[in-house]
N, C-alpha and C positions, 0 to 999 in steps of 0.2 A: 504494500500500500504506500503512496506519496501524501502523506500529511499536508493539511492548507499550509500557506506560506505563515500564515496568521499565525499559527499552531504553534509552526518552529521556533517562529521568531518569539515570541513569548515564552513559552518552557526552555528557549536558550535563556534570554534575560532572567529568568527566573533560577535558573543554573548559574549563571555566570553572578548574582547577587549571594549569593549563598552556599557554594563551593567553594573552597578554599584548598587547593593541593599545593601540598607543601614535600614541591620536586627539589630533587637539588639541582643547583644550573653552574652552568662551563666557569672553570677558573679565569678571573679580566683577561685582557690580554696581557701580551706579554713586555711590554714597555709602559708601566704606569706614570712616567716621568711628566711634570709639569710644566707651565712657560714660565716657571717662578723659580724653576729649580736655577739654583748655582753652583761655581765650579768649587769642588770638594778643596778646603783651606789642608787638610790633615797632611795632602802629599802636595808640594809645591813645584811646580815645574822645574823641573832641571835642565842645563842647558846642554845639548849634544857634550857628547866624549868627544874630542879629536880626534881626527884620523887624517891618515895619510895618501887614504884611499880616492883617487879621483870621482867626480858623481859620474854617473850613468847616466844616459839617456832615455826615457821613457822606454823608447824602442829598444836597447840596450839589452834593459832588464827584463823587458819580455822576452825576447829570445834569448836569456841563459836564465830566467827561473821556469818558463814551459816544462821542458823536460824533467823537472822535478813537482811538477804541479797535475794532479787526480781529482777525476771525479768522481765522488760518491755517492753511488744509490743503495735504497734499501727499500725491501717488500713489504708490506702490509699482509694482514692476515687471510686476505685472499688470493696473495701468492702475485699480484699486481704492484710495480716499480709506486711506491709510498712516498718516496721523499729522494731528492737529489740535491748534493752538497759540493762543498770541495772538504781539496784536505793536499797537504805538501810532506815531501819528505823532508825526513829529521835525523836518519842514519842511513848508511847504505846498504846494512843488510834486512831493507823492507820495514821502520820503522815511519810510520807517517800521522802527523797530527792534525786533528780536526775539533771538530765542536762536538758537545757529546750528542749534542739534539739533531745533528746530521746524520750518526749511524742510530738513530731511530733507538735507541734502550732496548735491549731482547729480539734484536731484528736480521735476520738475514745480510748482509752487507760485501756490495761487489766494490770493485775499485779498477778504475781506467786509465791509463795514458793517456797524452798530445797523440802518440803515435801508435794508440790505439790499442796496446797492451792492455787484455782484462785479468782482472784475480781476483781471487772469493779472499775473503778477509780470513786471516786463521788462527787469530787470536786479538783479543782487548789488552792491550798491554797495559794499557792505564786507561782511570777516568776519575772526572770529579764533581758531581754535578753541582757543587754550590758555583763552582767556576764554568761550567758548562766547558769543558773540554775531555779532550779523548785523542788517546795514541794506541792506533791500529795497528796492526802486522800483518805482511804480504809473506807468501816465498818466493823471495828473490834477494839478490844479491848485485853488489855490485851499480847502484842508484847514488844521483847525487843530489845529497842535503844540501838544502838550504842553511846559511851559515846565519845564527839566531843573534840579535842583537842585546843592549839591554834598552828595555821601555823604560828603565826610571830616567831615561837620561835625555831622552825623545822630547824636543824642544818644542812648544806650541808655535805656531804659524809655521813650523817646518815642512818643505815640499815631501810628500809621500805616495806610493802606486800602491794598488789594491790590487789582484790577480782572483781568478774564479770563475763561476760557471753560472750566470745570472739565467735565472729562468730556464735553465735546462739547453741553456745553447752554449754554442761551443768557447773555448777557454780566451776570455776575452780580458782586456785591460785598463785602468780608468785611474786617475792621476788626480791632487787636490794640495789640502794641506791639515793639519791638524789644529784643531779647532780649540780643544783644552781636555783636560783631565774634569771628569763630572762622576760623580756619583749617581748612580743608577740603580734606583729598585724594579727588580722585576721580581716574576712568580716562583724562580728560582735560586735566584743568586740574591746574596748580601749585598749590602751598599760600598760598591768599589770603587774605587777610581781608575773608570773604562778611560781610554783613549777615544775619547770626538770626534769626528772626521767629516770634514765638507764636499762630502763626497755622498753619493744615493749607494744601499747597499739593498741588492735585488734578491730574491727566494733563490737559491742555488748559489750566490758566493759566502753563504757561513763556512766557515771553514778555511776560508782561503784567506793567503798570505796577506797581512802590512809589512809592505819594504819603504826603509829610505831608500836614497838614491846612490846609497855604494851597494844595492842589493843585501841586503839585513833583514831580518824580518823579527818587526818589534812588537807584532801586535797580531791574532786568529780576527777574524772578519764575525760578527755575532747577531748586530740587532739591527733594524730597521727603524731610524725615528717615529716617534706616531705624529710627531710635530710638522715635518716636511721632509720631502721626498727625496731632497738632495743631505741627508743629514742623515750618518750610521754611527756605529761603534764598533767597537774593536776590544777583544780582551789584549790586556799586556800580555806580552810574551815571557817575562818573569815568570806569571802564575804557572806558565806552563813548566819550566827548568826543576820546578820539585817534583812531578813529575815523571822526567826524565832521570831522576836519581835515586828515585823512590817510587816505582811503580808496583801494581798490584794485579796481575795478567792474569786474567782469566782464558782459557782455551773457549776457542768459538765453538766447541761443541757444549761448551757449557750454556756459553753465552747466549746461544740459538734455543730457545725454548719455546716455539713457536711450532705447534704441531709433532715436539720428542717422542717418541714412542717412550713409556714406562715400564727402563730395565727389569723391574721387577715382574712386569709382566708379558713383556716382547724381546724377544732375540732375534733380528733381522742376518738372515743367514743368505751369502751370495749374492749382492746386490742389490741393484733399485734401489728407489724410493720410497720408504714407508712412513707414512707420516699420520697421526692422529689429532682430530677434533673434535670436538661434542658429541663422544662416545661411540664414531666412527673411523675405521682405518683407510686410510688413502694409499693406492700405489702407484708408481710410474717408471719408466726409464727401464730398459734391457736390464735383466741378469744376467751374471755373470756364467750360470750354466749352460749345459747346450737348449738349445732352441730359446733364449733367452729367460731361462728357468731363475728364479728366484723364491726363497722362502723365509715365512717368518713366524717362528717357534713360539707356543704360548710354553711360560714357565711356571703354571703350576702342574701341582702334583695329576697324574691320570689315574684312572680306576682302573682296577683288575680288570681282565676280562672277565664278562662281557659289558661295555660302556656304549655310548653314543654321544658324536659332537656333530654340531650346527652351525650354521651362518648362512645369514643374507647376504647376497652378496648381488653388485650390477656393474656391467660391464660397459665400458661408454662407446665397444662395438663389438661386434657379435662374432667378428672372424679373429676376435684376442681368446683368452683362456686364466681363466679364475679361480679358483678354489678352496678344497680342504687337503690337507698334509695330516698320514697319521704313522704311525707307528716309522714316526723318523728319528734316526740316530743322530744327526745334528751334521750328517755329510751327508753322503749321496744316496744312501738308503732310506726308502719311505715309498707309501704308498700316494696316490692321489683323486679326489674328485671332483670335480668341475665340469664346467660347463663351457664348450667349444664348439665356433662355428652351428650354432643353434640346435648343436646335441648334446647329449650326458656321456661324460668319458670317465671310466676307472683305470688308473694305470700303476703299475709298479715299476718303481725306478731301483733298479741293482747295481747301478754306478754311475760313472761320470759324461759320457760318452753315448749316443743314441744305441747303439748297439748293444747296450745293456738296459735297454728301455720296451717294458713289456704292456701293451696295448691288450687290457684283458678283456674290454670292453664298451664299443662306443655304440648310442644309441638314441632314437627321435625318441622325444615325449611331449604326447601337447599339454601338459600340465607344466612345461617350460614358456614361462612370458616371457619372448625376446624384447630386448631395451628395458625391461621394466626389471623390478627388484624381487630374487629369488632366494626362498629358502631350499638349503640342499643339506641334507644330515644324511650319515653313516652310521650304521648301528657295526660294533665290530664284536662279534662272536669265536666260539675257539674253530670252529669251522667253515666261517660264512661268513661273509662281510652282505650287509642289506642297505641299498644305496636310495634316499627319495629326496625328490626335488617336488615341494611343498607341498607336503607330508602323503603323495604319491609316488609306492617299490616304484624305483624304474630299475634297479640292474639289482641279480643277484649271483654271489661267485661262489664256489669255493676254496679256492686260493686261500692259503696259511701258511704261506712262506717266512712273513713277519706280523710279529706280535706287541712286541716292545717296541717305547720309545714313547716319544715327545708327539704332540698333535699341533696345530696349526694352520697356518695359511699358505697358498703359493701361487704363482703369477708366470704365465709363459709368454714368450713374444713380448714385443712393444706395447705390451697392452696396459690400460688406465683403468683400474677398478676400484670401487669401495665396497667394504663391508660394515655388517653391523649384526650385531645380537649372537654374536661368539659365546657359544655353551657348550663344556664339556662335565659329562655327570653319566650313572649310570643308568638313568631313563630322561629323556626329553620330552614330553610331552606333545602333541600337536601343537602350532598356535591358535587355531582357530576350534579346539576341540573334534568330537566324532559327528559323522554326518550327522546323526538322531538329534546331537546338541543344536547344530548352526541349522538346522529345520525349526525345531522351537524357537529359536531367537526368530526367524524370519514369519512364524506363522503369528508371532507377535506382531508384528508388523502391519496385518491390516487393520487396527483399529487406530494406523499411525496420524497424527495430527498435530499441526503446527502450532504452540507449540506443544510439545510428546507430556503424555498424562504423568504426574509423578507416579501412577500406578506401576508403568513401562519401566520409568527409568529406575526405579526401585529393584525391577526386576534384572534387568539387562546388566546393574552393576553388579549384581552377583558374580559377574565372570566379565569383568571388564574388558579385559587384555581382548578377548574373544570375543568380543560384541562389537568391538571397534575393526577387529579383521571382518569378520563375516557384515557387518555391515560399510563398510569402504569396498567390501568386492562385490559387494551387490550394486554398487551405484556406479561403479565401472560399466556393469555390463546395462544398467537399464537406465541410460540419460533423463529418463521423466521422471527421476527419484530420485537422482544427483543432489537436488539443494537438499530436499530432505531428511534422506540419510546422512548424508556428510555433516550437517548441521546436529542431526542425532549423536553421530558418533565425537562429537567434538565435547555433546554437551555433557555426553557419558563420562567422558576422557576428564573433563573440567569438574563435573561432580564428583569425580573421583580423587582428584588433587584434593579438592577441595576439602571431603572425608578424613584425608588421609593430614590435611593441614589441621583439623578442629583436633583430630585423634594431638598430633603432636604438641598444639599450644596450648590443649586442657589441661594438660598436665601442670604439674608445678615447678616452678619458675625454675629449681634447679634440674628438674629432667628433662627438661625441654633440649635436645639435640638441635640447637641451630642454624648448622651446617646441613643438616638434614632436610628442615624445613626451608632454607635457600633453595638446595636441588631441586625440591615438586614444584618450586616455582616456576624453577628453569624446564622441567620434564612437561610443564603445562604446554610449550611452544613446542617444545620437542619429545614428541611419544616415545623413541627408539631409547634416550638418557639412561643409562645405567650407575643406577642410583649406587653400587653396593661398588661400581667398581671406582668411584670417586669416593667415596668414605673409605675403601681400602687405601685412597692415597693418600690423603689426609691423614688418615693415621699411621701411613709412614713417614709422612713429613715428620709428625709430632715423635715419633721414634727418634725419627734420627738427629732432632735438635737434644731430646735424652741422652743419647750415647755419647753429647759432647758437652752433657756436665756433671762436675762430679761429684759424689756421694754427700747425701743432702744438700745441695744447694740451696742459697738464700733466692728470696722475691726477684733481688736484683739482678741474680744470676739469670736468671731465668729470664728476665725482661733481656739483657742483654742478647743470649745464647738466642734466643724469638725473632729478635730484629735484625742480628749479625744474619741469622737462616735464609730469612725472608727475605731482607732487600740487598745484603751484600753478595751472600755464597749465592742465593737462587733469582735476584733481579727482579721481584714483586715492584711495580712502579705503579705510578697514576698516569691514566691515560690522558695527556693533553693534544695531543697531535690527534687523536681518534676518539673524543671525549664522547661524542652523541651518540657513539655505535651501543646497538640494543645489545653485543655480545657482553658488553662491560657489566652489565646485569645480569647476566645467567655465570651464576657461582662456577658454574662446571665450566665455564671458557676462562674464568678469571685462573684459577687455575691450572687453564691448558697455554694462557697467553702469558700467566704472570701477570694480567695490566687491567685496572678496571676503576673504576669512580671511588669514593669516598665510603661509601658503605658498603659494597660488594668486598675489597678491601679491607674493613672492618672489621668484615664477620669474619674471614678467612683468620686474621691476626686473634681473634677473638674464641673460635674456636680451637688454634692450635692451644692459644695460653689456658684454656680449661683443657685441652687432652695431657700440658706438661706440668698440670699442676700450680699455675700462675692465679691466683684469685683475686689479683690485688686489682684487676682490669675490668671494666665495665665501659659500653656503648655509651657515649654523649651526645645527644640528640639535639646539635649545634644547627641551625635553621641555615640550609644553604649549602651544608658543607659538615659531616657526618664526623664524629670523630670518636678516640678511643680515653676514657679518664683513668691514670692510673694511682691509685691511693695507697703509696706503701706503708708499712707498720709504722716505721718513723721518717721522718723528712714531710716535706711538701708534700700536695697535691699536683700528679703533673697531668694537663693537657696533649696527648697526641696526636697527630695529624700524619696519620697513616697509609696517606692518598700523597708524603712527600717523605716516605722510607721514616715513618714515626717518629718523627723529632720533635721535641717540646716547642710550645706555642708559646712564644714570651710573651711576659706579662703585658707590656705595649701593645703586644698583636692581640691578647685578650681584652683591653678595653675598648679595642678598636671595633671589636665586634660587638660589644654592648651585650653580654650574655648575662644571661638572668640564670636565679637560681634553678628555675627548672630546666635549661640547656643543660644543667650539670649531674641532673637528678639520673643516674641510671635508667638507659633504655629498656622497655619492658621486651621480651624478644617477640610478642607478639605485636608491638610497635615500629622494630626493625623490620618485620616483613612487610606490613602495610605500608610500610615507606619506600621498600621496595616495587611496592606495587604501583606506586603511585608514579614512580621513576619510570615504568616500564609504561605506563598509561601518558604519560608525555613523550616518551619514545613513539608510541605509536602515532599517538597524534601530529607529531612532526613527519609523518608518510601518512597520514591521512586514511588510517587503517581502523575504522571503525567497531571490526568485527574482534580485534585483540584489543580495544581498549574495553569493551564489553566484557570481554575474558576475565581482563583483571578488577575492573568494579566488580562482577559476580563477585570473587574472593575477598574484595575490598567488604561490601558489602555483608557476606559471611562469617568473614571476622571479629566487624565494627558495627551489627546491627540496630543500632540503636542510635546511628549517626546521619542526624536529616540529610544533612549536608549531601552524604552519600547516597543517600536513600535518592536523595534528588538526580545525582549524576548517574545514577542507573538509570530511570526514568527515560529523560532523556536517550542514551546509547538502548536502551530496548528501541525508541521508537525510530530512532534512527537506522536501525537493523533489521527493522520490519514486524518488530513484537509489540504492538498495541497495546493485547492482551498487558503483556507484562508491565507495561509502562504506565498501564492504568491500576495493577495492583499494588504499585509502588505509591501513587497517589492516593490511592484508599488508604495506604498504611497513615502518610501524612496525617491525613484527615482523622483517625482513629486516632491517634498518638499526640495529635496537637502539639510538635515543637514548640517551644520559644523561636522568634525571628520568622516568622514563616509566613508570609502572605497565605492563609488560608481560603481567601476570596478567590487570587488568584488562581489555587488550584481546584477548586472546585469548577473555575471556569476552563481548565484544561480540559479537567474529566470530562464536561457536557460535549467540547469539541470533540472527544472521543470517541462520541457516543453515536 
């Protein structure tokens, strides 16, 4: 139905007078500097060192720093070029410096030549983000550094050249003079004394060199005035020289944490690509074996025979090869099943070489959807392996050559797959249950109506998992039932979150698993989320900060040991470069990216310190910007702000925010979710996604019943979604309940138009 224009425009007003969501919004920008600000008294200019050295020529100096001067990109977590920077060499055996917000914090990071040479970055050799800079490493050898000057000595009005890669175009050059030493607040750094420059500094030359003009470089290229266009900054090149004498290298496989597979529960054996996200495995790129064979070992423990293991799996074309790996030795021995060329293959591999490669069975089945997402499980018996692609025998053997070993995944050819819903145990279940079952569910069906009786859905959530398959493939095959069902199986999917949210925030305030309750947030968007295999990580994070303190630790230790974990050894940041993205919100990506807002963040830090014993922390529910209070036995009260690696809020920055005592009051954890909700309902809104802002009011609502407010913003997204019905029940509640603040005239005149 299209409501009168009348309608909307009124129950919006009526919304928008009386809702209050209280989102949290993006950090300022990044140059908060004034037209008031003056040149910092503390460091005084000083005048050039003497030298002996003739000046150069603009032109000069371009052609002899080129050849030491890169450009840096880095990926985003869609695997697309995120950000480009510069960055110059500083030793010759592949030591090069930049800014740290050019190699993007936890990102991927390639590096280029003038003449074109590329290289994957392969290690962090240094960073420092109060300073915002970063010393990378290449392999190679043999490069010439730029020879580093001293900035303190760097005279104001002195001629200077900038070098860099402005806007992603080629390595270009731009000349000016220094302007003065200013102190500069931004969102990261302390108040320094930058070097000024009357010069414009463009998206892509951070990173890049300040040379005088005997070629020196006194100063990394950083900020873009917000004042005028021709006005940058520069860090001193001092900040950098400590350093270069003291650095702290991380290996970039550390560093890259952006889709890791978790050793603990993957072994990528023979190449490719394997990569995870939001409880999916991604593969790509040739193996190393023949026919471009590649595999990847789960490491838990397997059952006796007789077991059975599973997985979803889609192929992104049909003439590649996918599948299950089982009773593999960790080399060349293992069996396999997959799905090739639009058949089902069983094969046993006995070594390295096609000629020890046994094709025991290939075979058509039309219970294979090509392009589309297939379950395929192996039951393995002492005499009989039983092969079905979703949950229809297609091949039976009796091959029992091997028995032992590890199970897993593997990949042939150039081919591009992902998986999901990896189970090994020694029964699996169907997913959709036995025929007799998904009959019942469907013969429910005809008394279906828009929207579905609580009688139905009462019933269907009995076996949730299964009411959501069997109705999702019904609406595949019959288009005039599409909105329908899908809308049923969504609302099953959301009453079910929903259940399973009231089950965990009824309880008392100390059993409440709040890491728990983030996940069904996230698994609300995402039905596949394996809930049990993020809680197993989580609680090996919380291990392995244990095993590195020692026998009885104090509070402090522990606050230390939490933070050193989290943002120095594993690179947990706040997302500022990608702050709106709705993954920042689902728990399960913040710790698959490391990077997420203010209270995504929180809980993570929040939860580890209750798995290691930490009590002295609690949620502060800071308006704008979410933060953690920690109250130890003795000392102070500290503020942290865990969205910038948990460092105390000083006291100036706390009056600046004007926080009351209730910012200070411990978060209730069923406050922290509804705030996450409310996060995720501005996410949507900003794409204009109706039908998920409805999602999470439903749950806003479910939690917070008793809050007009909300009561109202449902109302609304029902009628907006096409639920009348509901948008008029929410309005009778009004009227029965009689808020305070509430135009009651006004709704009443809703309801009639409803009518």
């Amino acid at each position: 139905m299209t409501l009168p224009v009348i309608t909307r425009i009124a129950l919006a007003s009526l919304f928008l007078a009386t809702l209050v969501a209280r989102a949290q919004v993006k950090p300022g920008t990044l140059l908060n500097q004034t037209k008031s600000a003056k040149p910092a008294a503390a460091k005084p200019v000083s005048p050039s060192t003497p030298t002996n050295s003739p000046a150069l020529s603009v032109k000069d100096i371009a052609a002899r720093v080129k050849p030491s001067l890169v450009t840096i990109t880095f990926t985003g977590r869609d695997g697309s070029v995120d950000g480009t920077g510069s960055g110059f060499v500083v030793a010759p055996d592949g030591l090069i410096a930049t800014s740290l917000h050019v190699i993007g914090e936890a990102r991927p990071i390639k590096v280029q030549f003038a003449d074109g040479q590329k290289f994957d970055v392969t290690e962090v050799h240094a960073w420092d983000r109060r300073s915002d800079l970063a010393l990378i490493r290449i392999d190679a050898k043999g490069l010439t550094p730029l020879p580093l000057g001293d900035s303190d000595a760097l005279e104001q009005g002195a001629p200077i050249v900038a070098m860099g890669n402005p806007r992603g175009l080629d390595f270009s050059v731009v000349s000016g003079v220094v302007s003065a030493r200013r102190e500069v607040k931004t969102g990261e750094l302390d108040a320094d004394a930058m070097i000024q420059l009357a010069i414009p500094i463009e998206p892509g030359n951070s990173g890049g060199p300040l040379l005088d003009l005997q070629g020196r470089v006194h100063g990394i290229l950083t900020l873009k005035s917000a004042l005028t266009e021709n006005l940058g900054f520069a860090m001193p090149i001092n900040m950098l020289k400590p350093l270069l004498t003291k650095p702290n290298p991380v290996p970039i496989a550390r560093w890259l944490t952006i889709g890791n597979l978790n050793p603990r529960e993957w072994q990528p054996l023979l190449g490719a690509r394997w990569s995870q996200k939001a409880g999916r495995l991604s593969v790509e790129g040739l193996g190393k074996g023949f026919g471009g064979r590649a595999l990847c070992l789960n490491q838990r423990e397997v059952p006796a025979v007789p077991y059975e293991i599973s997985v979803t799996v889609k192929l992104d074309n049909e003439s590649g090869a996918a599948g299950l790996v089982f009773s593999a030795d960790g080399g060349d021995l293992h069996y396999g099943f997959y799905p090739t060329a639009g058949q089902l293959r069983l094969t046993r591999f006995d070594g390295p070489t096609v000629y020890s490669w046994a094709i025991l069975k290939t075979v058509p089945s039309p219970h294979y959807r090509a392009g589309d997402w297939n379950t395929i499980k192996v039951r393995v018996e002492k005499d009989r392996l039983l092969c079905y692609v979703n949950d229809q025998l297609t091949i039976e053997s009796d091959d029992a050559t091997l028995r032992t070993g590890k199970v897993g995944l593997a990949k042939f050819r150039d081919t591009k797959a992902a998986f999901k819903k990896f189970q090994v145990a020694k029964s699996i279940p169907s997913a959709a249950g036995t025929a007799g079952a998904e009959n019942a569910i469907l013969q429910q069906l005809e008394t279906l109506t828009t929207p579905p009786s609580d009688k139905l859905l009462l019933s269907l959530q009995t076996n949730a998992a299964a009411s959501r398959a069997v109705l999702t493939a019904r609406a595949d095959r019959l288009e005039k039932e599409v909105g329908q069902l899908r809308t049923l199986a969504r609302t099953i999917h959301r009453r079910d979150i929903e259940a399973a949210l009231l089950r965990e925030l009824d309880q008392p305030e100390t059993k409440i698993d709040l890491f728990h309750a983030a996940l069904l947030l996230a698994k609300l968007d995402n039905e596949e989320l394996d809930l049990a295999a993020y809680r197993r990580q989580l609680d090996d994070m919380a291990r392995d900060i244990t095993a590195q303190l020692a026998a009885m630790p104090d509070d402090d230790k522990k606050l230390k040991a939490l933070k050193k974990f989290l943002f120095e050894e594993n690179g947990f940041h706040g997302s500022r470069a990608d702050y709106n993205n709705r993954a920042n919100s689902y728990i399960n990506e913040v710790l698959d990216d490391r990077e997420g807002i203010p209270i995504t963040l929180s809980v993570v830090f929040l939860e580890l310190a209750r798995r290691i014993g930490l009590d002295t922390v609690s949620g502060a529910p800071v308006p704008g910007h979410f933060m953690v209070l920690h109250k130890p036995a003795k000392g102070n009260r500290q503020l942290l702000d865990i969205f910038d690696g948990g460092v105390p809020v000083p006291p100036k920055r706390e009056e600046e925010l004007r926080l009351t005592d209730e910012d200070l009051q411990p978060a209730t954890k069923r406050s922290i979710i509804v705030r996450m909700l409310r996060n995720l309902i501005t996410g949507a809104r900003a794409t204009q996604d109706a039908a998920a802002m409805l999602r999470y009011q439903e749950l806003i609502v479910a939690l917070t019943p008793e809050s007009p407010g909300d009561r109202i913003g449902r109302a609304l997204l029902r009628l907006q979604n096409d639920d009348p019905e509901g948008g008029r029940l929410d309005l009778l509640w009004l009227l029965e309940n009689r808020p305070r603040g509430i135009d009651l005239d006004r709704v009443e005149q809703l309801l009639r138009s409803l009518r």
